[in-house]
C-alpha positions in Angstrom: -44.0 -31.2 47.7 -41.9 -33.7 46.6 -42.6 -35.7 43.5 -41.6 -39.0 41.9 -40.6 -39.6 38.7 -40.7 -43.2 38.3 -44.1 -43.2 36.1 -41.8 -40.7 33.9 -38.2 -42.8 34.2 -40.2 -46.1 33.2 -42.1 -44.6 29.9 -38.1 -42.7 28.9 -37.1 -45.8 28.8 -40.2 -48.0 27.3 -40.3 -50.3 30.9 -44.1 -51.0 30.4 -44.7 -53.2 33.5 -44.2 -52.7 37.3 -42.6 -56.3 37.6 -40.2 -55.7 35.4 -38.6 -53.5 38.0 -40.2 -55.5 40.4 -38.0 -58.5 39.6 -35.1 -56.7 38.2 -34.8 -55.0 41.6 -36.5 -57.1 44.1 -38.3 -53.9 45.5 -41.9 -54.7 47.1 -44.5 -54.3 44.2 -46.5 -52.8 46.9 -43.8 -50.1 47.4 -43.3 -49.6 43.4 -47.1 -49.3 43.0 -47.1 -46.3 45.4 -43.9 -44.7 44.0 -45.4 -44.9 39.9 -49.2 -43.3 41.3 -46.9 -40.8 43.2 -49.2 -41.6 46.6 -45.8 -42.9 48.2 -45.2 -40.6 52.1 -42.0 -41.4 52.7 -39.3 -44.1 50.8 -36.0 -45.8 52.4 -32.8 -45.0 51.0 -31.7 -48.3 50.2 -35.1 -48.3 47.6 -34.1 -45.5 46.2 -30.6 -46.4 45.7 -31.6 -49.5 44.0 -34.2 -47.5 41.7 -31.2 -45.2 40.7 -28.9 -48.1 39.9 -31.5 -49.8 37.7 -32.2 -46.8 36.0 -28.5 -45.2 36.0 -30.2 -42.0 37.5 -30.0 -39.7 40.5 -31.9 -38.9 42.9 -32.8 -35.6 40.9 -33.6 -37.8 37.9 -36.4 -39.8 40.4 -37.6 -37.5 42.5 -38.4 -33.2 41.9 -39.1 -30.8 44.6 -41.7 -28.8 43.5 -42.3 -25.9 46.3 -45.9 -25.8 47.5 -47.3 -21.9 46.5 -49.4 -21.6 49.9 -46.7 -22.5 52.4 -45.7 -20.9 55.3 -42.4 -22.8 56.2 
């Protein structure tokens, strides 16, 4: 499972609203509502690029794999 940590990357660094980012990044809200509740099934790259500029982050920093403990693959 992959998770993100946007919820986590916003409250680090005391970003207390979704339009914040929203306007600082021009990334749907929409899109940003599903990343910060971690319900999001897939993401472009270009989003994710932009989150990791705004937050001068990797990918690592916004997203963890964490390995699913019943999984076969």
């Amino acid at each position: 499972m992959i998770e993100c940590k946007l919820a986590s990357l916003m409250g680090e660094r005391k970003i207390l609203k979704l339009s914040d980012v929203v306007h600082a990044t021009g990334i749907n809200r929409n899109t940003l509502t599903s990343l910060y509740y971690d319900r999001a099934v897939r993401i472009e790259l270009p989003i994710a690029d932009k989150l990791c500029k705004y937050f001068n982050c990797t990918m690592n920093d916004l997203f963890v794999y964490i390995p699913d403990i019943e999984s076969d693959i």
